[in-house]
C-alpha positions as a Markdown table, in Angstrom:
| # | Residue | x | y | z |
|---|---|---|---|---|
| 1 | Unk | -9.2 | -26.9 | 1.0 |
| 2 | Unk | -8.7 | -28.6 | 4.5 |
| 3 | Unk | -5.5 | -29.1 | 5.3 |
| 4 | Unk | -4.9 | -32.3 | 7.8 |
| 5 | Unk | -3.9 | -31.7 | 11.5 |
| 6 | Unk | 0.3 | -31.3 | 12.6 |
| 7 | Unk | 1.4 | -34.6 | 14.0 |
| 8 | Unk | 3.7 | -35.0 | 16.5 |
| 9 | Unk | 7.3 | -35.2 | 15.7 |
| 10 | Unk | 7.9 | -39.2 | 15.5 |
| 11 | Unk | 11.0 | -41.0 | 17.7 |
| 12 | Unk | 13.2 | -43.2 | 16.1 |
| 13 | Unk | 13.5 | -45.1 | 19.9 |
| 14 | Unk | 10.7 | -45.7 | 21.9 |
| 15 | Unk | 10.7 | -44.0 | 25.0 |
| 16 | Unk | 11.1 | -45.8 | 28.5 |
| 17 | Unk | 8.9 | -44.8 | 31.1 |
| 18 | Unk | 11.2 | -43.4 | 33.6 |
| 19 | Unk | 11.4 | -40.4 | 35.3 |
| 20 | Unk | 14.3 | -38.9 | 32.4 |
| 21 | Unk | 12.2 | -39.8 | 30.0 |
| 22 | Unk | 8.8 | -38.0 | 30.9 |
| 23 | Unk | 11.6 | -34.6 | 31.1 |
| 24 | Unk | 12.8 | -35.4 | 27.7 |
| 25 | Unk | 9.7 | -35.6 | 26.4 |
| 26 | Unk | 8.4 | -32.6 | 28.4 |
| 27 | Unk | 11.4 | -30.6 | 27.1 |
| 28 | Unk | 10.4 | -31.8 | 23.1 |
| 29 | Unk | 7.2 | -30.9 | 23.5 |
| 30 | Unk | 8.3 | -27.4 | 25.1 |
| 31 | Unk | 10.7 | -27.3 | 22.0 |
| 32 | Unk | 7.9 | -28.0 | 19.4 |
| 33 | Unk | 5.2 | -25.1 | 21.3 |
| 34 | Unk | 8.2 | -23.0 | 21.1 |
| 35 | Unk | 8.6 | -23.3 | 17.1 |
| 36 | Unk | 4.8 | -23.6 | 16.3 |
| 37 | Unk | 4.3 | -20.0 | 18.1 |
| 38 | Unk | 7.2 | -18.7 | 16.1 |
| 39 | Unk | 5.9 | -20.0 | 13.3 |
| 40 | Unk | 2.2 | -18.5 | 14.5 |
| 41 | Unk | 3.8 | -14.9 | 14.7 |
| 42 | Unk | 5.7 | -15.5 | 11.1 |
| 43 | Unk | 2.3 | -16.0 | 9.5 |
| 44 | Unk | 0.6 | -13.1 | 11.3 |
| 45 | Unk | 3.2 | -10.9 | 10.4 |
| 46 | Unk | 2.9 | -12.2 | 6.6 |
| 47 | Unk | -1.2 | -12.0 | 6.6 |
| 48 | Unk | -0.6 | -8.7 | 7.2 |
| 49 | Unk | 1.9 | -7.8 | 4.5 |
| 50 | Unk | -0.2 | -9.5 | 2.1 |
| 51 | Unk | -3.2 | -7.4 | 3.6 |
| 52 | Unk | -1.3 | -4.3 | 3.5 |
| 53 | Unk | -0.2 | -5.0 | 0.0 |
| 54 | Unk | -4.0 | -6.0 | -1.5 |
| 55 | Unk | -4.9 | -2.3 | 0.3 |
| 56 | Unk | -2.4 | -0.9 | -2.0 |
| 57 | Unk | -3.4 | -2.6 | -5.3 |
| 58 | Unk | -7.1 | -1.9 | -4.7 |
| 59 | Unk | -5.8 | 1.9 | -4.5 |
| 60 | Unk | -3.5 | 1.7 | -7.8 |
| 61 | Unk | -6.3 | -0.2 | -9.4 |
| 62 | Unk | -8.7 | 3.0 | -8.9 |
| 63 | Unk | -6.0 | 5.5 | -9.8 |
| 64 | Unk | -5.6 | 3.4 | -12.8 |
| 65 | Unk | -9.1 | 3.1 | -13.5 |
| 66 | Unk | -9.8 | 6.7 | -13.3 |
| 67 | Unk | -7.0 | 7.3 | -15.9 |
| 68 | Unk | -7.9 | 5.1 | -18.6 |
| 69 | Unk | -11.5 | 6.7 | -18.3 |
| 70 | Unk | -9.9 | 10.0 | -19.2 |
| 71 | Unk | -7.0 | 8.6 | -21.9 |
| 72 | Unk | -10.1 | 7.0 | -23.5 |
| 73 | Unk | -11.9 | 10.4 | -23.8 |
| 74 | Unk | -9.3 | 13.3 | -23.7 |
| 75 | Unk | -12.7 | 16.0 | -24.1 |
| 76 | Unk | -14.2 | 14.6 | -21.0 |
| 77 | Unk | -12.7 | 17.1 | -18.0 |
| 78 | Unk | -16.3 | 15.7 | -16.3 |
| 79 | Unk | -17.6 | 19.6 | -16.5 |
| 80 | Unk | -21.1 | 20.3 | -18.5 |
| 81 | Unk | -20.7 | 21.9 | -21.9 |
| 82 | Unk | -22.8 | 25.2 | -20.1 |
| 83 | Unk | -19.6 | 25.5 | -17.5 |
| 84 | Unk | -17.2 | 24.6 | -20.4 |
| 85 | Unk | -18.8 | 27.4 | -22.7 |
| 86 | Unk | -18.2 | 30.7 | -19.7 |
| 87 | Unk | -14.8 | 29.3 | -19.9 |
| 88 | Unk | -13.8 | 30.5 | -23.1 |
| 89 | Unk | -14.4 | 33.8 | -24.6 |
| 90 | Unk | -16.0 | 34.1 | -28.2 |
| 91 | Unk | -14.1 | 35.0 | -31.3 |
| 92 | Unk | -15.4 | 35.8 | -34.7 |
| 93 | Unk | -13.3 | 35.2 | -37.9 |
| 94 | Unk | -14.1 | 37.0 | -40.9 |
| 95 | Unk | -12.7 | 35.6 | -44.4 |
């Protein structure tokens, strides 16, 4: 989506051209460069909460992810049944 350029701030009088009135414009203008760069350093500092934030979901979403894979199979502890069978010791039962 393009957005449309910032237009200048509009005067409700229309300025004389005298020498006060090229400083009072000077000092508006000063006053507007002032508040865009403010505004500039606001939105860098947000882009990077937002970035720092998306970092952090991508994270929970793999923690996540790797739990429901084992809450979907409780028997899967990812080793081969060869591995899983020298873990245990066998046991006879006699009726």
């Amino acid at each position: 989506m393009k957005r449309r350029p910032i237009q200048p701030k509009l005067r409700s009088m229309p300025s004389r051209k005298s020498l006060s009135a090229v400083y009072m414009q000077m000092h508006q203008l000063a006053n507007e460069k002032e508040r865009l760069q403010q505004e500039m350093a606001m939105l860098s500092d947000r882009q990077q909460q937002i970035s720092a934030r998306l970092r952090e979901i991508e994270r929970d979403l793999a923690s996540m992810e790797a739990q429901a894979e084992n809450i979907d199979n409780p028997f899967h502890t990812g080793d081969s049944p060869i591995e899983l069978s020298s873990k245990f010791q066998a046991m006879t039962i006699d009726y």
